[in-house]
C-alpha positions in Angstrom: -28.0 88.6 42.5 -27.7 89.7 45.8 -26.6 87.6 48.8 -28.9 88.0 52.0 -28.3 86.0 54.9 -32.6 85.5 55.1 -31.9 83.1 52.7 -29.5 80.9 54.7 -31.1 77.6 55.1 -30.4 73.8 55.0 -28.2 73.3 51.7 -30.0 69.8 51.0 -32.9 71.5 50.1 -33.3 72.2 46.6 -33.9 76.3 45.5 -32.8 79.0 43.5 -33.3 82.3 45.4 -31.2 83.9 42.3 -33.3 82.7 40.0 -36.6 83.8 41.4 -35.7 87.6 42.4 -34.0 87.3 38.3 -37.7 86.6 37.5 -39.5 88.5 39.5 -36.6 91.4 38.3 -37.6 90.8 34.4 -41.4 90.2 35.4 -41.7 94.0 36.9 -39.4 95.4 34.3 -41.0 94.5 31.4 -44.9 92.5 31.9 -44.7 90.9 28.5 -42.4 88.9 29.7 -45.6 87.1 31.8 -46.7 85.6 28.5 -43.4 84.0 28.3 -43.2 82.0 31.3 -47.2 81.9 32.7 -47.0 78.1 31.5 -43.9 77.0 32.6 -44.2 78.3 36.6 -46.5 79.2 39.2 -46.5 80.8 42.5 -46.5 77.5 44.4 -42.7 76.7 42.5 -41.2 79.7 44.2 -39.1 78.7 47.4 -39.3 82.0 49.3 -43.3 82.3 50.4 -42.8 86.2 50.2 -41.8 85.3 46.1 -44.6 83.3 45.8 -47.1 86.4 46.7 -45.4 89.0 44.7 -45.4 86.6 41.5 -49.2 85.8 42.4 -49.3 89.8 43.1 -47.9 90.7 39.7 -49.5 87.5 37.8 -52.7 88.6 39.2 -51.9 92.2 37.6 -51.0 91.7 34.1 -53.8 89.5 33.7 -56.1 92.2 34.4 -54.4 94.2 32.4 -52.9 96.2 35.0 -49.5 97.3 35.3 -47.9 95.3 37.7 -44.5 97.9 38.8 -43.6 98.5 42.3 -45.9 101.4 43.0 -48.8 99.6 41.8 -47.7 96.1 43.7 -47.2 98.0 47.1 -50.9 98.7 47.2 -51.8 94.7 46.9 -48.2 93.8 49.5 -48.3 97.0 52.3 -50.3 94.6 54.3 -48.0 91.9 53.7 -45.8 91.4 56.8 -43.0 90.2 54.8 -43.0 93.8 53.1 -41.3 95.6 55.7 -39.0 92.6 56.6 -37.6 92.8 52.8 -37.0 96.4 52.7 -40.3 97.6 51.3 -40.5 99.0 47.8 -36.9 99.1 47.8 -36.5 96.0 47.8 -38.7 95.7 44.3 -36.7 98.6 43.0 -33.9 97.1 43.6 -34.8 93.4 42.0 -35.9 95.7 38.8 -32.3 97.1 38.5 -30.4 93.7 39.2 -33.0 92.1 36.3 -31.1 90.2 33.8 -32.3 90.8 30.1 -36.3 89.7 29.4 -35.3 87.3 26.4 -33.9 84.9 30.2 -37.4 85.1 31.3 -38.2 81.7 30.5 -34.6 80.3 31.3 -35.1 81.5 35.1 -38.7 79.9 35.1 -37.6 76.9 34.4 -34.8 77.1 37.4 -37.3 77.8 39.3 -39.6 75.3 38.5 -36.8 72.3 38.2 -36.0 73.0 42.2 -39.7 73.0 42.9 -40.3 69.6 41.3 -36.9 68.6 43.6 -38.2 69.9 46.5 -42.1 67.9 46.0 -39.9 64.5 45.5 -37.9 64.7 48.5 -41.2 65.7 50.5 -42.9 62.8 48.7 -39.7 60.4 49.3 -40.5 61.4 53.4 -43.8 61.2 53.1 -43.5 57.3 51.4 -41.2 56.3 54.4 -43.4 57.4 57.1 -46.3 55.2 55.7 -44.3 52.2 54.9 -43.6 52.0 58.6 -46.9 52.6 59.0 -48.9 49.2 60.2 -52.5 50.1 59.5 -51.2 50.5 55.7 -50.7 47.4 53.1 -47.4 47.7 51.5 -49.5 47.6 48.2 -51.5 50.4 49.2 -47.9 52.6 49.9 -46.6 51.8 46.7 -50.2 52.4 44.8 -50.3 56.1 46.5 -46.8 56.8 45.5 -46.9 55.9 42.4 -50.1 57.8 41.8 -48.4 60.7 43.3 -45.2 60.5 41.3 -47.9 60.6 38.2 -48.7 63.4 38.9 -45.8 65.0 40.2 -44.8 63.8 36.5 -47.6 65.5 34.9 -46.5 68.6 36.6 -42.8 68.8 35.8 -43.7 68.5 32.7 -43.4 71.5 30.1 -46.9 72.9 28.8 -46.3 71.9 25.7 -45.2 68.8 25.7 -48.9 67.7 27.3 -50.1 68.5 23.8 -49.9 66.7 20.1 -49.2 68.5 17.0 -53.1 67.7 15.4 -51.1 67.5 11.8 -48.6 65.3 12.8 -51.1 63.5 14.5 -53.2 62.7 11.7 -50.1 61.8 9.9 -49.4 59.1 11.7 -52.7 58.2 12.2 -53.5 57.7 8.2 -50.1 55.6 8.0 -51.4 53.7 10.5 -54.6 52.9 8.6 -52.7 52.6 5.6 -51.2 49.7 7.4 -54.0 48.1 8.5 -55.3 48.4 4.8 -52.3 46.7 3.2 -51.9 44.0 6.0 -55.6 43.4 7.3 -54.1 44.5 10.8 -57.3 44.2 12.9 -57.4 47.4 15.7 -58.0 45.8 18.6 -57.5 42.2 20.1 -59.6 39.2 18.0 -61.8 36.3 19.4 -63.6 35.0 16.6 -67.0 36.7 18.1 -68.5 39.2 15.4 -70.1 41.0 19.0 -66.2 41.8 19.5 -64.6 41.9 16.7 -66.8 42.8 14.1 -68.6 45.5 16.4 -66.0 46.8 18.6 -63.4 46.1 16.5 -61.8 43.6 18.9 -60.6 44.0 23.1 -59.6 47.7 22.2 -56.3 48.5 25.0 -57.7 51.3 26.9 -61.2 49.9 26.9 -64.0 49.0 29.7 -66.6 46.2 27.9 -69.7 45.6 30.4 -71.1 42.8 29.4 -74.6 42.1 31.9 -77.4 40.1 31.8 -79.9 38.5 34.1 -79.4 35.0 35.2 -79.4 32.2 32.6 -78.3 34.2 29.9 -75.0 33.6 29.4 -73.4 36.3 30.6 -70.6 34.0 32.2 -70.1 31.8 29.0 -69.8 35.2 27.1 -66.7 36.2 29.2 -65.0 32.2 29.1 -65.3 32.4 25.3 -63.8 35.7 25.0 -60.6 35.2 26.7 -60.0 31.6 26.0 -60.4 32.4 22.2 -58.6 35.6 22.3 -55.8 33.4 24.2 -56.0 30.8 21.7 -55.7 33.7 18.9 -52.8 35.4 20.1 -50.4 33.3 21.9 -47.8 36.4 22.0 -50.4 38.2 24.8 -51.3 37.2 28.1 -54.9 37.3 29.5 -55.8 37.2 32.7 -59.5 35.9 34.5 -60.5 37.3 37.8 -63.9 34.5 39.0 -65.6 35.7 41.9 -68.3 33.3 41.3 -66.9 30.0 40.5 -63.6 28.5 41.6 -61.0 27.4 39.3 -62.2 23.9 38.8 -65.7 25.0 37.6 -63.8 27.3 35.5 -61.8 24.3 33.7 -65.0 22.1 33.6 -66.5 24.3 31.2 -63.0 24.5 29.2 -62.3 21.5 28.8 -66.3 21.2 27.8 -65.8 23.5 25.2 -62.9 21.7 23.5 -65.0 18.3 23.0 -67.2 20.3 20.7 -66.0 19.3 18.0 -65.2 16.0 18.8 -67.3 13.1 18.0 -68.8 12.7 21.7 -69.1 15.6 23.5 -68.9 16.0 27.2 -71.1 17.5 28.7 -69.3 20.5 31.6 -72.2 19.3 33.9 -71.2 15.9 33.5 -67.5 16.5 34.4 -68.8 18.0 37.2 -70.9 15.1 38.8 -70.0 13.1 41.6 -70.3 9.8 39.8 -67.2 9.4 38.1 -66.8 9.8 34.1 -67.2 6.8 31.9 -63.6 5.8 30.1 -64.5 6.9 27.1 -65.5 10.7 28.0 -61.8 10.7 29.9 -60.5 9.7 26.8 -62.0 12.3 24.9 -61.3 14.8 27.9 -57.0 13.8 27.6 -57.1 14.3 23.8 -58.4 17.7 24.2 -56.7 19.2 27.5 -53.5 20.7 25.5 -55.9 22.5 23.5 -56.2 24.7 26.9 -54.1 28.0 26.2 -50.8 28.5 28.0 -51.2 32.2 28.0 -54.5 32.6 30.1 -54.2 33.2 33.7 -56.9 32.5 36.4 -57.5 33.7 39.8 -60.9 32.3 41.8 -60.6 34.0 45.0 -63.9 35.9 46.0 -64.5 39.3 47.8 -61.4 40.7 45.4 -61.3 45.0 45.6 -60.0 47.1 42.8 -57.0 47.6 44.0 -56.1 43.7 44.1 -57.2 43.8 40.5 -54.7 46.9 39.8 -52.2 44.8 41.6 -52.6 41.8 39.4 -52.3 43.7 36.5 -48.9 45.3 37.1 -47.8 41.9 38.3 -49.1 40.4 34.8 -47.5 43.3 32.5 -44.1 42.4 34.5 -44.2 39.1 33.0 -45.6 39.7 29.6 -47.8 41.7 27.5 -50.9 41.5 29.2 -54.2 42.1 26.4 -57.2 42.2 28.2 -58.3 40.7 31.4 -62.2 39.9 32.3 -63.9 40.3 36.0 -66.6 38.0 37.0 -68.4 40.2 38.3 -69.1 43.7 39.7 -71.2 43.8 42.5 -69.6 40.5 44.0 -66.0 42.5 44.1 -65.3 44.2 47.6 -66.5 48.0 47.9 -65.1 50.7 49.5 -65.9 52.4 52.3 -69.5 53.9 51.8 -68.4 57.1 54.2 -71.9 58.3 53.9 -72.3 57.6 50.3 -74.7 55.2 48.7 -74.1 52.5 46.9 -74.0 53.8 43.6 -71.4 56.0 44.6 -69.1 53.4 45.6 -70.0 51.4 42.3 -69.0 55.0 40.0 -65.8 54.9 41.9 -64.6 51.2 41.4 -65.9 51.8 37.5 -63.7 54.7 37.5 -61.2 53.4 39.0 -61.1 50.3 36.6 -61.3 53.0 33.5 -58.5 54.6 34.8 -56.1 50.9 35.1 -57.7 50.3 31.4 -56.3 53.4 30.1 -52.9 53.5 32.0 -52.0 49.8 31.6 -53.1 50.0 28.1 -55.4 46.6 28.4 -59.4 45.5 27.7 -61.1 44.9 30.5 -64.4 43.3 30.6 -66.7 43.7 33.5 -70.0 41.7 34.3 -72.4 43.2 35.7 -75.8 41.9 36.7 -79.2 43.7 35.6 -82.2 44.8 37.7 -85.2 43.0 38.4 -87.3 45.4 36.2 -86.7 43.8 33.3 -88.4 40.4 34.6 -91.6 42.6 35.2 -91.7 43.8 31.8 -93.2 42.2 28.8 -89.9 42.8 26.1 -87.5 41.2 28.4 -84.2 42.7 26.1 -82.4 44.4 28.5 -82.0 48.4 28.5 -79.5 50.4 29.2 -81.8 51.8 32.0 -82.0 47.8 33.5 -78.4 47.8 34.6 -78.0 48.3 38.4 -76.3 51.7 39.3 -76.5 52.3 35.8 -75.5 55.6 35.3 -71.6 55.2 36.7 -71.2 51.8 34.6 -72.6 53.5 31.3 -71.0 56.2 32.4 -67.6 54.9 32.3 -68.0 51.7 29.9 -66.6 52.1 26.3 -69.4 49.7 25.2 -72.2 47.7 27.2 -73.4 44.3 25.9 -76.5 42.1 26.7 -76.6 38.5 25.7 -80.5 37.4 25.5 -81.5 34.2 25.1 -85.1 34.5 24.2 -85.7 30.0 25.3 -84.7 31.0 28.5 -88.5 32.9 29.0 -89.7 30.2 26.9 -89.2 27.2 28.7 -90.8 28.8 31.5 -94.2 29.7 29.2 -94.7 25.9 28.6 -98.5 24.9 27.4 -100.5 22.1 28.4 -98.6 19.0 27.2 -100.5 16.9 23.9 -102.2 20.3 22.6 -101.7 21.9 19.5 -99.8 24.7 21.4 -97.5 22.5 23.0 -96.2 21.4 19.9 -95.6 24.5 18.2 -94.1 25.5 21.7 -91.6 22.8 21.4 -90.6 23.4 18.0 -90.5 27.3 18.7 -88.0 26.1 21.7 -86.0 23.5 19.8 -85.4 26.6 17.1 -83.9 28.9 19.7 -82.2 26.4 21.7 -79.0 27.5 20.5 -79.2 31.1 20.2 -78.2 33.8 22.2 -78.5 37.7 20.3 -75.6 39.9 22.1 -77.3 43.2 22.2 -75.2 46.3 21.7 -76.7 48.9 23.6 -73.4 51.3 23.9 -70.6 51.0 21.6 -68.1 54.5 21.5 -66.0 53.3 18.9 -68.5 52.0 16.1 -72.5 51.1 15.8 -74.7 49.5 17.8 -76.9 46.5 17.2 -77.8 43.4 17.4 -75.2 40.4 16.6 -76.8 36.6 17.1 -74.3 33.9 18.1 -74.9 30.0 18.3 -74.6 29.0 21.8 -74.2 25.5 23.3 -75.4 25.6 26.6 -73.9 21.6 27.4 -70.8 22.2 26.1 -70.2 26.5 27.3 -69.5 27.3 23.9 -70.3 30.4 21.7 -69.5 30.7 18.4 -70.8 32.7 15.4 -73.7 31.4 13.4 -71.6 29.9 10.4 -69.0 28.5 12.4 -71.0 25.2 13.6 
């Protein structure tokens, strides 16, 4: 092509003038060609800003159906100031008559676009340096932006059709990978020996958000513990990781330790581990026989006021140093928001949900998120929760793969206590002994299966949930 000295600039920067007056040669010579290369470049790729409005020029042309040819494009460029500079429409003429064959179309697109993917790395590279010396940002908060940006820089370079799946192929796979699970009893997602995971939602599904919310003293807390110290338990070869808010890390291992002595003869109590008067020798005795049974493979952090991108930050940390399953937050409106900027507080609630979808998805991991429930359901006379009770409910339904509500109907019981030695008081007292132990896990959103109702046997002393045949 030809060799003008407009184009003379610094050699680092990545271009191919050749290539884009080739394209723009084929693209005026022959406009089928458009259909050839529309998805593999676009104006923005083209070095030369004069290029970039005669593709857009011509794009804009054959897309209307027009023919895009120098007599036609000097009615849309005249104005252009560059149109003069480059010779007018002798300088289109002239790019027509140098134009390689049309079958190169797509060869010179991707030239084109190659440099232009170059040229957005080096501006990002610059652009990364500048902020890491920059003192109001976190080093974190340098590296989250530029990986985000080399995403999508990613996405971009990409070819058009490599962003789609071949549907055949696809389902293919997809039946030998149910064939599989047939022969082997491969479960889909992550297990915990809770039928409101695993038989409902088919386990801690990578890729998933699981809102679990409740009012206070209904177990919303002990719901989490159970799930990621049995899913630990289950699968030794994963990690899990526990982000409390609420309760530091000693709380945390007075109710696992708790749960171990279930099973044991004497039971202790997490309340009683937790009392200033020291523990009688026999409960420590119990408590040392049952400490290994804590899992290895579960990772806790306590510290309050934690954002979303300290939880983004964990996780990449975790996946460094082993697969990281699922990790549960504890909970939502105690983490730290972002700036409100003039937004309310739902707003800022649909972005941290969002954002915690989006980790989910590209860190291939379960997360599940507590979330408290609004007062309205104290006023009514059904108190099982609603989709409609959970606070800023439309972002966390919104973005939550499934939403559960433990309910623990001797909660509302205890507090409807009759006059003690009537008739009512004893049928109240057997009515409370027979629910003492059950909390219903209410299934109000499920996107991969049905929803429902699944009743688990909870031990309120101990922190332990288990299914109804287990104890």
């Amino acid at each position: 092509m030809m060799d003008d000295a407009r184009f003379n600039t610094e050699p680092a920067i990545p271009m191919n003038i050749e290539a884009e007056q080739a394209l723009l040669g084929v693209l005026m010579m022959d406009n089928e060609a458009m259909r050839h290369v529309h998805d593999a470049v676009t104006a923005d790729d083209f070095f030369e800003p004069y290029h970039q409005r005669l593709f857009a020029a011509t794009a804009g042309y054959v897309r209307d159906g027009k023919l895009a040819e120098p007599t036609t494009l000097k009615a849309v460029l005249a104005n252009d100031s560059a149109f003069e500079q480059f010779g007018g429409i002798g300088y289109l003429i002239d790019l027509i008559d140098r134009a390689p064959p049309s079958n190169l179309a797509r060869e010179y697109a991707g030239h084109i676009a190659d440099a232009a993917v170059r040229r957005r790395l080096i501006k990002m590279a610059g652009e990364a340096m500048q902020k890491a010396r920059d003192p109001e940002m976190t080093g974190y908060q340098v590296v989250a932006q530029a990986r985000a940006e080399l995403e999508a820089a990613e996405r971009g370079a990409a070819p058009e059709d490599a962003l789609f799946i071949n549907a055949h192929e696809a389902a293919q796979t997809r039946m030998d990978r149910l064939e599989l699970e047939r022969a082997t009893g491969k479960p889909k997602g992550v297990q915990t020996g809770l039928s409101c995971i695993d038989k409902r939602l088919g386990g801690l599904m990578p890729g998933s958000v699981i809102v679990m919310a409740g009012r206070p003293g209904m177990g919303k807390t002990a719901l989490l513990g159970n799930v990621l110290y049995n899913a630990a338990i289950r699968n030794p070869n994963h990690l899990f990781a526990g982000f409390s808010l609420e309760m530091d890390a000693d709380q945390l291992n007075d109710r696992a330790l708790s749960r171990l002595t279930a099973n044991e003869d004497l039971r202790v109590s997490f309340s009683d581990i937790a009392k200033v008067a020291p523990l009688t020798s026999f409960d420590m005795e119990v408590l040392h026989k049952v400490k290994g049974g804590i899992p290895k493979n579960l990772w806790l952090r306590d510290r309050a006021g934690v954002s979303v991108e300290d939880v983004s930050r964990a996780v990449w940390a975790m996946k460094r140093r082993g697969d990281l399953a699922a990790i549960g937050i504890d909970y939502l409106q105690l983490m730290r928001r972002p700036a409100l900027a003039g937004r309310n507080e739902a707003s800022a609630i649909g972005e941290m949900t969002g954002a915690l979808k989006t980790l989910a998805r590209e860190a291939k991991i379960a997360i599940v998120l507590l979330s408290q429930l609004s007062r309205a359901v104290e006023s009514r006379d059904d108190k099982r929760p609603q989709l409609s009770d959970l606070r800023e409910s439309g972002s966390i339904e919104q973005d939550a793969d499934a939403v559960l509500f433990p309910y623990r109907e001797v909660y509302y019981l205890q507090k409807s206590e009759p006059k003690a030695g009537t008739n009512e008081h004893f049928e109240w007292e057997m009515q409370v002994e027979s629910m003492r132990t059950v909390m219903d896990v209410i299934v109000a959103k499920n996107r991969h299966g049905s929803e429902g109702t699944e009743r688990q046997r909870y031990w309120a002393e101990v922190d332990l949930i288990a299914d109804e045949v287990a104890q």
